[in-house]
C-alpha positions, 0 to 999 in steps of 0.5 A: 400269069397274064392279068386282063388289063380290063379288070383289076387284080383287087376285082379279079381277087374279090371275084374268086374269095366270093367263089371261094366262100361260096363253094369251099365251107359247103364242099368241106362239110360234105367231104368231111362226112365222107372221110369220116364214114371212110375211116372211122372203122379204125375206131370201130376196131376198138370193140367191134375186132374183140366182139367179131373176133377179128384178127389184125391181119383181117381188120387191116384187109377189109379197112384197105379193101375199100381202097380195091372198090375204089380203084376199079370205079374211080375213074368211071365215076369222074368220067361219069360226073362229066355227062351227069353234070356234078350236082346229080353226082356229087349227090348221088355219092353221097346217098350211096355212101351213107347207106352202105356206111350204115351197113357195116353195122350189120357184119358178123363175118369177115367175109362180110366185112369184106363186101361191105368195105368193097361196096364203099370204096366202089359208093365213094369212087371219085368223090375225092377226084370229083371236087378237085376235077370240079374246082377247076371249072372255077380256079386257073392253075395259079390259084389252085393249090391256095383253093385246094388247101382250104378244101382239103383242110377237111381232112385234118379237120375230120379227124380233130373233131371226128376222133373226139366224136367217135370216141364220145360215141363208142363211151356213151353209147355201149350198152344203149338199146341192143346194138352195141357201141361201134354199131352206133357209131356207123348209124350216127355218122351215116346219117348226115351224109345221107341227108347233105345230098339233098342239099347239094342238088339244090345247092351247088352249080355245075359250072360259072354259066349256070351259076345266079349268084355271079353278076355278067362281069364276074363270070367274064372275070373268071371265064378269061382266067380258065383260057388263059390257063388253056393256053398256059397248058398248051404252051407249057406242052411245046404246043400240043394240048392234053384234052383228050382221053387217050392224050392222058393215057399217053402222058407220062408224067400222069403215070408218074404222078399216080407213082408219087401218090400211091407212094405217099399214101402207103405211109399216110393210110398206114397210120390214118387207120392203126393211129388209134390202135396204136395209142391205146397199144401205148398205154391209153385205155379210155375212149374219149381220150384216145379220140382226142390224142388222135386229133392231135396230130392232125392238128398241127397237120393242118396248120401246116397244110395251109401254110404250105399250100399258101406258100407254093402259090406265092412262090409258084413252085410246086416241086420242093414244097411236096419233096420237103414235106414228103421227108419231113413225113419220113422222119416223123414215122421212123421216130416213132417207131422208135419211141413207141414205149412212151406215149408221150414221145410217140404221140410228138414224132406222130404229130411231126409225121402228119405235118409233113404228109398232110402238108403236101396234099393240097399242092400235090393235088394241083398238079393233075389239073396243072398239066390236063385240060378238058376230059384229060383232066376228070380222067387224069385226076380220077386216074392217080387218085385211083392208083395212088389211093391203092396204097390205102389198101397195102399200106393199113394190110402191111401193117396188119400183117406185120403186127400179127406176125412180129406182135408190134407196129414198128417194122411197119412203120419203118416200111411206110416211112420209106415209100414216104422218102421215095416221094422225094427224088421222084417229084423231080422227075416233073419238070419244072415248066409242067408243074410250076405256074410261073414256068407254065405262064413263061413259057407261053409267053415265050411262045407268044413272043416267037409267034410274033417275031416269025409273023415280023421277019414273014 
């Protein structure tokens, strides 16, 4: 990383914490809201499976169908971003989400099911990738995995304050009006989604130009760290910058890194939505309660989370701070699934297992942006995130099916820790000088350094 010797790194570090908290507790509350509409139906299950009569092989299909919707859309949806401008369609998401969340009230098939879980995957499509293609509009590649660890802390949170809530909501609401308790918990958390996308249109800023809260300065600030990376990324690429479409199309290592992705997200999908089915199968009957075990793991998750993400960035290193979380993951499913006749021991080997999955997400997600540039990166992004979140769909099927047929979650877990230590050895695939900031930041000034002794000895 070159520093511009006309501004200092305390004024440059005061610029981006005033973008940081300009832009990161916004963008948290939103996408906390979506991930709860996203996966609240595992608690849903809890009631809404006996009174439609659902099997488990059908449950697990319509919560991993959203994942299909989500696939086919993802990456128009970013690409789509770029020409609306994201305050237009960040809000627009969120709007449609919100209302066909509210609708899964309604189903009483598991056809219905079905459709209304693929028309959410298709309502959410590149929310996710939006904000992580967006903060690249206002963070270099060095800061990245620190300001994506803040962001994606909301997805721990959403469960440690979601779980509880949801399990208030399906004890206080049964039997209220006529609908009943897992019909209120969609209409409920629908509703603030719905009215947060007002908020954005008149709340965020489409990039640093456009945005009244920075001074001159401090959009020059930012504005020559967003080249200096432009650069870094050339560099890093013997020269050849991965700007265009049909450039990340052609990029390997993309291709690679979607692998990776939906590698983990088989294991991580997985248990996001059996977590609570498998509490309650370990002896917990409340509702309340079961909400709160649930949180549990995600709090130590994310504690981990930012540690993880803060210690890549000091270290500039990307590669073992994804492969070591991604094993540790591993061994927390398999124990587990060995201890799943206590609820104590369950619940410990869980919280080890959502540590080192959540862990690695916020760096992970640097890396899409780390090697693209330009519409490369909103279509490199959105791309493995699509493919990677696939496995959102084989992951929670695998262990319906599984559960149905061998009457425990086990084998199941067995299988996603498996795609979870896979995550390891291919993540070294990468080389070191693409994903790394300081081989990336070497590397143009190696390349600097042989421009100017070739322009010497001509």
């Amino acid at each position: 990383m070159n520093t511009d010797s006309t501004h200092s790194e305390a004024s440059k570090n005061e610029v981006y914490r005033k973008v940081t908290r300009r832009l990161i507790p916004f963008l948290i509350l939103c996408y906390f809201f979506a991930y709860l509409d996203r996966v609240n139906v595992g608690f849903a299950k809890l009631h809404m499976q006996d009174a439609l009569n659902l099997s488990d092989t059908v449950y697990g299909i319509g919560a991993g169908i959203f994942f299909i919707g989500y696939f086919i859309f993802e990456l128009p949806s970013n690409l789509l971003m770029q020409r609306f401008g994201p305050r237009f369609w960040i809000a627009r998401i969120m709007v449609s989400w919100a209302v066909l969340s509210c609708l899964t009230m309604f189903v009483t098939t598991p056809t219905q099911f079905y459709i209304v879980r693929f028309l959410l995957g298709v309502a959410e499509a590149g929310f996710f990738p939006g904000i992580v293609f967006y903060l690249t509009l206002w963070f270099p590649s060095w800061r990245s995995a620190r300001t994506l660890g803040l962001f994606i802390l909301v997805t721990p949170l959403s469960t440690i304050i979601g779980s509880p809530l949801s399990g208030f909501i399906l004890k206080m609401f049964e039997g209220v009006g006529h609908l009943h308790n897992w019909q209120w918990l969609f209409l409920v958390e629908a509703i603030p989604s719905f009215l947060l996308a007002f908020v954005v249109l008149r709340y965020l800023d489409n990039n640093v130009e456009s945005a009244h809260w920075l001074t001159a300065q401090e959009k020059d600030i930012i504005a020559r760290d967003l080249e200096q990376d432009r650069i870094n990324k050339i560099a890093a690429n013997a020269g050849k910058a991965p700007t265009s479409l049909s450039a990340m199309f052609r990029n390997k290592f993309v291709w690679l890194l979607a692998l990776i992705f939906f590698s983990f997200n088989i294991g991580y999908y997985g248990i996001n939505f059996w977590l609570p089915s498998i509490i309650k199968s370990s002896g917990v009957k409340d509702d309340f309660a079961i909400g709160l075990l649930a949180a549990l793991p995600y709090i130590f998750g994310a504690a981990f989370m930012v540690w993880n993400s803060r210690h890549s960035d000091l270290k500039q290193e990307r590669r073992w701070h994804i492969a070591i979380p991604a094993l540790i993951g591993a061994v927390g499913l398999t124990l587990s699934a060995s201890s799943s006749g206590s609820t104590f021991w369950m619940m410990a080997w869980i919280c080890l297992a959502m540590s080192g999955t959540l862990a690695l997400i916020p760096t992970y997600m640097s890396l899409p942006g780390t090697l693209l540039s330009g519409t490369a990166a909103a279509a490199g992004i959105a791309l493995v995130n699509s493919i990677g979140n696939l496995a959102g769909f084989f992951g929670p099927t695998v262990l319906g099916y599984l559960k149905d047929t061998t009457g425990s979650a086990n084998a199941g877990l067995y299988i996603l820790a498996g795609f979870l230590v896979l995550c390891a050895p291919l993540m070294f695939l990468l080389p070191a000088r693409l994903v790394n900031p300081k081989s990336k930041a070497a590397a143009t000034a190696q390349r600097e350094e042989t421009g100017t002794m070739k322009r010497g000895h001509i």
